[in-house]
KOLGUPA-280101 format. One record per residue (C-alpha): residue number from 1; residue in three letters; x, y, z. Coordinates in steps of 0.2 Angstrom, whole numbers, plus 5000, padded with zeros to 4 digits. Example, Ala and Ser with C-alpha at 12.3 -4.5 7.8 and 13.67 -1.06 7.14 Angstrom:
+-----+-----+------+------+------+
!   n ! res !    u !    v !    w !
+-----+-----+------+------+------+
!   1 ! ala ! 5062 ! 4978 ! 5039 !
!   2 ! ser ! 5068 ! 4995 ! 5036 !
+-----+-----+------+------+------+
This chain:
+-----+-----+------+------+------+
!   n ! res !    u !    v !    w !
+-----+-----+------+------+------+
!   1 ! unk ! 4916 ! 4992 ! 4867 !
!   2 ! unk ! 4922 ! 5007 ! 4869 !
!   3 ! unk ! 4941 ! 5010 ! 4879 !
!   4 ! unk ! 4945 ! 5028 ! 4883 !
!   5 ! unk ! 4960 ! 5034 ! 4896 !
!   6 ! unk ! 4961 ! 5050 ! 4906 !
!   7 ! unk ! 4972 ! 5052 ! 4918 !
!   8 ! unk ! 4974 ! 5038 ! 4929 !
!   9 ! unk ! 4956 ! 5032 ! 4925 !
!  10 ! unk ! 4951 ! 5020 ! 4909 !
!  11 ! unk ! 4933 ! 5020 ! 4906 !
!  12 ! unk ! 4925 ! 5004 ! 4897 !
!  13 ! unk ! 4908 ! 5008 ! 4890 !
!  14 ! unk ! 4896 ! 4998 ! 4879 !
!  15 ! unk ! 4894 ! 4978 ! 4876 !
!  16 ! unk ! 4910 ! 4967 ! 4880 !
!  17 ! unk ! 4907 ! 4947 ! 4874 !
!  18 ! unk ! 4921 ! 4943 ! 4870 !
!  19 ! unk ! 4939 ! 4947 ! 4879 !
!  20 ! unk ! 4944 ! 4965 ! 4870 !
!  21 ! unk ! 4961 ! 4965 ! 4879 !
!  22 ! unk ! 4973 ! 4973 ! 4865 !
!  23 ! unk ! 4963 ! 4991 ! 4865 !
!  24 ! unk ! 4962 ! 4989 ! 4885 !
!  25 ! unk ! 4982 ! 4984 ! 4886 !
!  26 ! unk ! 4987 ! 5001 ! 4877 !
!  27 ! unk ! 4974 ! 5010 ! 4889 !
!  28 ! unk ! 4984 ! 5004 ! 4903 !
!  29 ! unk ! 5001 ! 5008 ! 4897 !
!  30 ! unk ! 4999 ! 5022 ! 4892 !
!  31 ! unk ! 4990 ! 5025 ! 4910 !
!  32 ! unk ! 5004 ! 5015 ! 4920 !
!  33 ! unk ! 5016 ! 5029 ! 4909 !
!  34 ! unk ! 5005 ! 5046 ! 4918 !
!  35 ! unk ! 5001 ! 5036 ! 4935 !
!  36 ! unk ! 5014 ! 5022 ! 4941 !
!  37 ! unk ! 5006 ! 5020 ! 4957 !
!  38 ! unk ! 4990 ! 5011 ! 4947 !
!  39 ! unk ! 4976 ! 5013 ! 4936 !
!  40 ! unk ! 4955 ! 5012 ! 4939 !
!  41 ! unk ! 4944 ! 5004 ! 4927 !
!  42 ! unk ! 4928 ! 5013 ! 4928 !
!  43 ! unk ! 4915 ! 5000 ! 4923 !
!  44 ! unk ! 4901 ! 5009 ! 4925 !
!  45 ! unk ! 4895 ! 5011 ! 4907 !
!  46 ! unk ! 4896 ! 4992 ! 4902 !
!  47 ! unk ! 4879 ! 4989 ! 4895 !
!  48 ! unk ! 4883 ! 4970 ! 4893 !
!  49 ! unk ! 4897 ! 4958 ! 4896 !
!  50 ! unk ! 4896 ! 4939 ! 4894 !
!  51 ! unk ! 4907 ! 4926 ! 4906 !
!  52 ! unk ! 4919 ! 4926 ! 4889 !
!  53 ! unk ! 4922 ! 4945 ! 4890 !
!  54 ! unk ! 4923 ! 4943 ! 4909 !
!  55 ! unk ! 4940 ! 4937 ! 4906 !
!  56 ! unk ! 4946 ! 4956 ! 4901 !
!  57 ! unk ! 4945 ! 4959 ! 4916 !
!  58 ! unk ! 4956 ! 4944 ! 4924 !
!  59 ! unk ! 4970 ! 4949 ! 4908 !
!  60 ! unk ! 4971 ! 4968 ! 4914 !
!  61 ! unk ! 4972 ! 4963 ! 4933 !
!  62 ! unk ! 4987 ! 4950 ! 4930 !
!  63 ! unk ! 4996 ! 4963 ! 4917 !
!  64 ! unk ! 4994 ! 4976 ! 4930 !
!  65 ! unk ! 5001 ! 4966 ! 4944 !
!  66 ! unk ! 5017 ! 4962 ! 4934 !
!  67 ! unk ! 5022 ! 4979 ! 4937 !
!  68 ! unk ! 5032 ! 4983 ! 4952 !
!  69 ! unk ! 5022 ! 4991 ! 4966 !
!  70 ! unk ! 5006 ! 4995 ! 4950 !
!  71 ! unk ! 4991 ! 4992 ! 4957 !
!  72 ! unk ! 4974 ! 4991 ! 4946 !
!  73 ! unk ! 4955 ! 4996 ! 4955 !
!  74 ! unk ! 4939 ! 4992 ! 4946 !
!  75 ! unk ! 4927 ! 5003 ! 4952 !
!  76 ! unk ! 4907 ! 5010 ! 4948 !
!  77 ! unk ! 4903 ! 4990 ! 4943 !
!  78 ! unk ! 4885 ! 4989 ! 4941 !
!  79 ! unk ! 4875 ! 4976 ! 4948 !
!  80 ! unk ! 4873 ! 4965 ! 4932 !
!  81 ! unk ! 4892 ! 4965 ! 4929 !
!  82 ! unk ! 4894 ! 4959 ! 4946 !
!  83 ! unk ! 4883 ! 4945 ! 4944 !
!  84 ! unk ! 4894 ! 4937 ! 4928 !
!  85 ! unk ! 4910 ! 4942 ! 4938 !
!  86 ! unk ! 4903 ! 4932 ! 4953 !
!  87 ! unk ! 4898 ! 4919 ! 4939 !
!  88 ! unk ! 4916 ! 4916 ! 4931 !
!  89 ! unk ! 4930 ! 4905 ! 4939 !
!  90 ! unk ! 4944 ! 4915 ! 4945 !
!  91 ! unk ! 4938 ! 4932 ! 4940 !
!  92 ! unk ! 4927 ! 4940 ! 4953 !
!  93 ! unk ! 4939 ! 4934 ! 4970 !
!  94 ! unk ! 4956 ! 4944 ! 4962 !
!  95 ! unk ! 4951 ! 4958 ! 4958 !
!  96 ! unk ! 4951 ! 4973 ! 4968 !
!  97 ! unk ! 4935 ! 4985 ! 4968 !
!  98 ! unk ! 4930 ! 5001 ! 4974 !
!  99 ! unk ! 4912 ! 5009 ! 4974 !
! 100 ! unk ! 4917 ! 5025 ! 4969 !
! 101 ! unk ! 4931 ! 5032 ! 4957 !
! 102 ! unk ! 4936 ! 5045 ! 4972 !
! 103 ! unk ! 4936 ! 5029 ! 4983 !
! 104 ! unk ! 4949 ! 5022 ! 4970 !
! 105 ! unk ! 4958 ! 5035 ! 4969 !
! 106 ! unk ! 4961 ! 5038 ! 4987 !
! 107 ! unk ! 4969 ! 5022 ! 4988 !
! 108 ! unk ! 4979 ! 5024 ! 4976 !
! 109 ! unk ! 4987 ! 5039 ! 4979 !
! 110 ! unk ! 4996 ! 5037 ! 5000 !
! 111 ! unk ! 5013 ! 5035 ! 4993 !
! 112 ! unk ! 5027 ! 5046 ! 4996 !
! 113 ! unk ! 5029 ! 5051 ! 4977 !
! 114 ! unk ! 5042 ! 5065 ! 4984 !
! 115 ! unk ! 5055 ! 5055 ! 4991 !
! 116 ! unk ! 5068 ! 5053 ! 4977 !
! 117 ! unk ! 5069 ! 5072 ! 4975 !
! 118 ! unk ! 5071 ! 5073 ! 4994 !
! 119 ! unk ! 5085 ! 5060 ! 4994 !
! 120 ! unk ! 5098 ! 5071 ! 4983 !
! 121 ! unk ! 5098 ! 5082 ! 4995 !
! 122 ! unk ! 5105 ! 5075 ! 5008 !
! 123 ! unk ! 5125 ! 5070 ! 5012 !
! 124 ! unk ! 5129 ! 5052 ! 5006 !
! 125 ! unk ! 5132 ! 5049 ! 5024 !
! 126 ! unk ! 5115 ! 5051 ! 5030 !
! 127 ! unk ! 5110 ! 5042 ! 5014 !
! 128 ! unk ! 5119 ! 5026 ! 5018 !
! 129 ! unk ! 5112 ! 5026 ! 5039 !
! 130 ! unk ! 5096 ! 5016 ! 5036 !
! 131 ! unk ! 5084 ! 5015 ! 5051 !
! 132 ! unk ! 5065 ! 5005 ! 5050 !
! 133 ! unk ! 5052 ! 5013 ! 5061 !
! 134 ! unk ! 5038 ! 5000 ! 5060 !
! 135 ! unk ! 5021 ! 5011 ! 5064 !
! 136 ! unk ! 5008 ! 5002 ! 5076 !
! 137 ! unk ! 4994 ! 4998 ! 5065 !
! 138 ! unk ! 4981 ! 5006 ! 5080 !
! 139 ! unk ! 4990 ! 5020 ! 5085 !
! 140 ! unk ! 5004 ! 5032 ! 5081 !
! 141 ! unk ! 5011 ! 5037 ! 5098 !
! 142 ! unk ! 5023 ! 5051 ! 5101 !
! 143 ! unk ! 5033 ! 5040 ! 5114 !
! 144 ! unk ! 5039 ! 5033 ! 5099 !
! 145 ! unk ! 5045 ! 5047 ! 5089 !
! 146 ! unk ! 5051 ! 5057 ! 5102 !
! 147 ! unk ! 5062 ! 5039 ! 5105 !
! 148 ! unk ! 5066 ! 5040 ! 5088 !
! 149 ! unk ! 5072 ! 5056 ! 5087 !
! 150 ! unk ! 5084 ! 5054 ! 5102 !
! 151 ! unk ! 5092 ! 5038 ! 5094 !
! 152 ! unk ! 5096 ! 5048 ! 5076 !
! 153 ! unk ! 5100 ! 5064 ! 5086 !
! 154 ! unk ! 5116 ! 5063 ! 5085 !
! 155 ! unk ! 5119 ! 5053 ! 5071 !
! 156 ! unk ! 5108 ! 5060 ! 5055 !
! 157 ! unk ! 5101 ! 5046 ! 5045 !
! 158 ! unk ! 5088 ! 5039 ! 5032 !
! 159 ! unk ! 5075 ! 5035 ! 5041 !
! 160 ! unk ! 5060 ! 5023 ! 5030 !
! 161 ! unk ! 5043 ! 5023 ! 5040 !
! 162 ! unk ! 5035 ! 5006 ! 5037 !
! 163 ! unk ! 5013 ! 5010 ! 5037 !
! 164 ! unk ! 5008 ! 4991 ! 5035 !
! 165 ! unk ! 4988 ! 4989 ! 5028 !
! 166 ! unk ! 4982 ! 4974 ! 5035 !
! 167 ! unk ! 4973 ! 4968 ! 5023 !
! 168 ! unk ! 4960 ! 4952 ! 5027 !
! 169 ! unk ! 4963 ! 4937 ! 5019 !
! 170 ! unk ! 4944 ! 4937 ! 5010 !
! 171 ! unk ! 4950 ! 4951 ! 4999 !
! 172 ! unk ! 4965 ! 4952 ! 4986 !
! 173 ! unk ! 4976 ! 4958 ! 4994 !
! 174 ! unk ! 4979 ! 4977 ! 4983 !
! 175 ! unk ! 4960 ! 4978 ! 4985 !
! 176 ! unk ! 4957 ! 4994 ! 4995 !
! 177 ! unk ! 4953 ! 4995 ! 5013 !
! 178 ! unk ! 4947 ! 5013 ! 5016 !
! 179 ! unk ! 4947 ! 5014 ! 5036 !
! 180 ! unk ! 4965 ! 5006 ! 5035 !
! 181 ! unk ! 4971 ! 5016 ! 5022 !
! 182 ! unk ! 4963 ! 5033 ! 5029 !
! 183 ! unk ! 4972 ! 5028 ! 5046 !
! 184 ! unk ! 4988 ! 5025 ! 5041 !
! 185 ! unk ! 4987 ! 5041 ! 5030 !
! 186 ! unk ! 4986 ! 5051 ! 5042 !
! 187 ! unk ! 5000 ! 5045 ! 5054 !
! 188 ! unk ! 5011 ! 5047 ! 5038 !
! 189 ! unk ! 5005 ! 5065 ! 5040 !
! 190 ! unk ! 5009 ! 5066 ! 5057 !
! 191 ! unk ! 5027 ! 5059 ! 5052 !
! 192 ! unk ! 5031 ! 5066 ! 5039 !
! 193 ! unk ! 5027 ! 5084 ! 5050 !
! 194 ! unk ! 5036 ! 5079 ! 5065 !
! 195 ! unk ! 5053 ! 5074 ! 5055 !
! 196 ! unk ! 5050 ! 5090 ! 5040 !
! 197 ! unk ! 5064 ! 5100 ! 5047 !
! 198 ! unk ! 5076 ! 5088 ! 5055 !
! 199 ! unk ! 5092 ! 5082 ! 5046 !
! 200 ! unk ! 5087 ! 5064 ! 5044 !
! 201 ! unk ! 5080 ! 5057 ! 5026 !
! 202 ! unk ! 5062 ! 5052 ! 5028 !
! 203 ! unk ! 5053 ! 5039 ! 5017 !
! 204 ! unk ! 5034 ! 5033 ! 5019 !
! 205 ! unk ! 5031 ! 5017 ! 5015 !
! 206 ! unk ! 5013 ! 5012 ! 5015 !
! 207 ! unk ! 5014 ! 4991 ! 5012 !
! 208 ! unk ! 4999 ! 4979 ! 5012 !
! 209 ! unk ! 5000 ! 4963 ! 5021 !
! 210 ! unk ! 4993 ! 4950 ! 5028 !
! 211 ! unk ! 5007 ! 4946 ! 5038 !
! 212 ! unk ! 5018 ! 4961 ! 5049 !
! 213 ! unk ! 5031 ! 4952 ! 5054 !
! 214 ! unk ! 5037 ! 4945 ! 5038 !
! 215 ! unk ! 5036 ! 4962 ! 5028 !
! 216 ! unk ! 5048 ! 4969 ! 5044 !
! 217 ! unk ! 5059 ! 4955 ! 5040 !
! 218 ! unk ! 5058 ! 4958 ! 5021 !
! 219 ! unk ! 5060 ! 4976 ! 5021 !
! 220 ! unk ! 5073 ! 4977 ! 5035 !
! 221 ! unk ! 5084 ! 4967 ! 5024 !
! 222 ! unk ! 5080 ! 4975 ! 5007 !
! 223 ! unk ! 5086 ! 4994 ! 5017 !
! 224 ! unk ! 5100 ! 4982 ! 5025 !
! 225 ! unk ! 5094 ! 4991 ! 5041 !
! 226 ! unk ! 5106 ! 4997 ! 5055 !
! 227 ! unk ! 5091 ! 4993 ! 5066 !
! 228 ! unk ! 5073 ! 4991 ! 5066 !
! 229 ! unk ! 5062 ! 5001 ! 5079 !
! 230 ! unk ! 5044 ! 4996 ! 5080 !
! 231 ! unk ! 5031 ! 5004 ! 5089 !
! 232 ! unk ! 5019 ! 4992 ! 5100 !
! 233 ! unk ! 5002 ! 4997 ! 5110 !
! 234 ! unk ! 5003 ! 5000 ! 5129 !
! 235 ! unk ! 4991 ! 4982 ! 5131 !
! 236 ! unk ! 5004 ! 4973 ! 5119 !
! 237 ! unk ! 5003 ! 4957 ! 5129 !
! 238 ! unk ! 4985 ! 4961 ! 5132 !
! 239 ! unk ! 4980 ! 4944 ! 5119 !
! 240 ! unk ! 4987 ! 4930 ! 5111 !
! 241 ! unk ! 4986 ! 4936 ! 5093 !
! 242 ! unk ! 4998 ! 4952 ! 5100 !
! 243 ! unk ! 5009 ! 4937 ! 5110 !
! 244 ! unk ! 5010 ! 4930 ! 5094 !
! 245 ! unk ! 5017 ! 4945 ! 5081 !
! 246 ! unk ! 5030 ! 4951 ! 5094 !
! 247 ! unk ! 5035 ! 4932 ! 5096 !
! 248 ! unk ! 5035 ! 4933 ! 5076 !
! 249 ! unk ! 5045 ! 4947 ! 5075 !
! 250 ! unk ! 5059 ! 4939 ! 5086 !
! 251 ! unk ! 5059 ! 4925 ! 5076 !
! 252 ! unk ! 5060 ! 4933 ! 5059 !
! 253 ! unk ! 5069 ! 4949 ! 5060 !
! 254 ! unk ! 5087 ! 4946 ! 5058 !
! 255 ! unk ! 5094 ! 4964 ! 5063 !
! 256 ! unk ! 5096 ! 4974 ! 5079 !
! 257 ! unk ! 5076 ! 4976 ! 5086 !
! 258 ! unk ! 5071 ! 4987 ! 5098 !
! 259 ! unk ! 5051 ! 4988 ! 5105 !
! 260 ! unk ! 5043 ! 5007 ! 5109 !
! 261 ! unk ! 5029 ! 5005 ! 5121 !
! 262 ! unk ! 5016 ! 5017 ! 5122 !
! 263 ! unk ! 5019 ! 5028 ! 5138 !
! 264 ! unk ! 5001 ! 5026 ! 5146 !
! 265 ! unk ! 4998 ! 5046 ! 5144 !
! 266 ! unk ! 5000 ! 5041 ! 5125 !
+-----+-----+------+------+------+
């Protein structure tokens, strides 16, 4: 087995029988050092692999995971890796995948990696005002920001933009989900140009969950928000599952909360 590291990728290539997790451990940290946000493991040149061996794979994805907000992505698996992951117990269902490298990649790399050379420049005043604007997982209305805007117009704060991935329940949860991912993506574009030149600190957080209402609830605390705003559909009440986040939201959040409905222009 061969273990080489570039970048945020590591490539295995060759046979792997047996677990070969001390050469694949340093790959990794010396990738988690260059690329904090995660590595890939590009497995597309494993000529063989055993059920023993398999167990590398399970040892890099829990060392991985221990690191705050790492994420690991196996990627290019050829199809006679994936039949002896499928094969071995509690391998193949936590471990994230990709098809692709770039795929990987993408999903990676949607966090604000800028925010903590934005954040000394601004007063400790605006530093100190937190504010949660919670992005509507379907839409990213300008009702909302423009709502926004008015309730920190007077009073500059730091403003951190909450960009939940639902994430199903089949999948690992840090496994990536493309069409989420790209969506979200792009309204933190659009909020990220929409606040550029105000006097308010913005910060992008793009979270996975399974669950909204409890990462408001755990965020809002973490910020010790001044007030959570969260954006909501025009058809909020249109079904039960909507009745039963906004009734979930109630329940859980414990600071000030105020709903932004989408205008019907929006």
């Amino acid at each position: 087995m061969i273990v080489e590291s570039s970048e945020d990728v590591i490539s295995l290539s060759g046979t792997l029988k047996q677990p070969f997790w001390d050469s694949v451990q340093t790959a990794i940290s010396l990738t988690l050092n260059r690329h904090p946000s995660g590595v890939i493991v590009d497995c597309g040149q494993i000529t063989e692999i055993s059920e023993e061996g398999a167990h590398t794979f399970e040892l890099a994805n829990d060392f991985v995971l221990s690191h705050d907000n790492a994420r690991i992505i196996f990627a290019n698996i050829p199809q006679h890796v994936q039949d002896v992951l499928k094969a071995t117990p509690s391998v193949k269902s936590q471990l994230a995948t990709a098809p692709t490298i770039d795929e990987a990649r993408k999903s990676l790399d949607l966090l604000d990696a800028a925010y903590e050379d934005k954040k000394r420049k601004f007063k400790e005043s605006v530093r100190s005002r937190h504010i949660l604007a919670v992005i509507c997982p379907n839409e990213c209305h300008d009702h909302f920001l423009n709502q926004l805007d008015q309730l920190v117009s007077t009073a500059p704060a730091h403003i951190v933009f909450l960009l939940p991935v639902l994430v199903p329940r089949e999948l690992p949860l840090h496994a990536p989900v493309p069409e989420e991912e790209a969506r979200m993506s792009a309204y933190g574009e659009k909020v990220r140009a929409a606040f550029e030149d105000g006097q308010n600190l913005t910060e992008l957080r793009l979270e996975r969950t399974r669950d909204i209402p409890s990462l408001v609830a755990e965020i809002a605390e973490e910020i010790n928000a001044e007030q959570v705003v969260v954006a909501i559909p025009a058809d909020k009440f249109a079904n039960s599952e909507s009745n039963k986040t906004f009734g979930a939201l109630l329940e859980k959040v414990q600071r000030p909360l105020m709903f932004v409905r989408s205008s019907c222009g929006n």
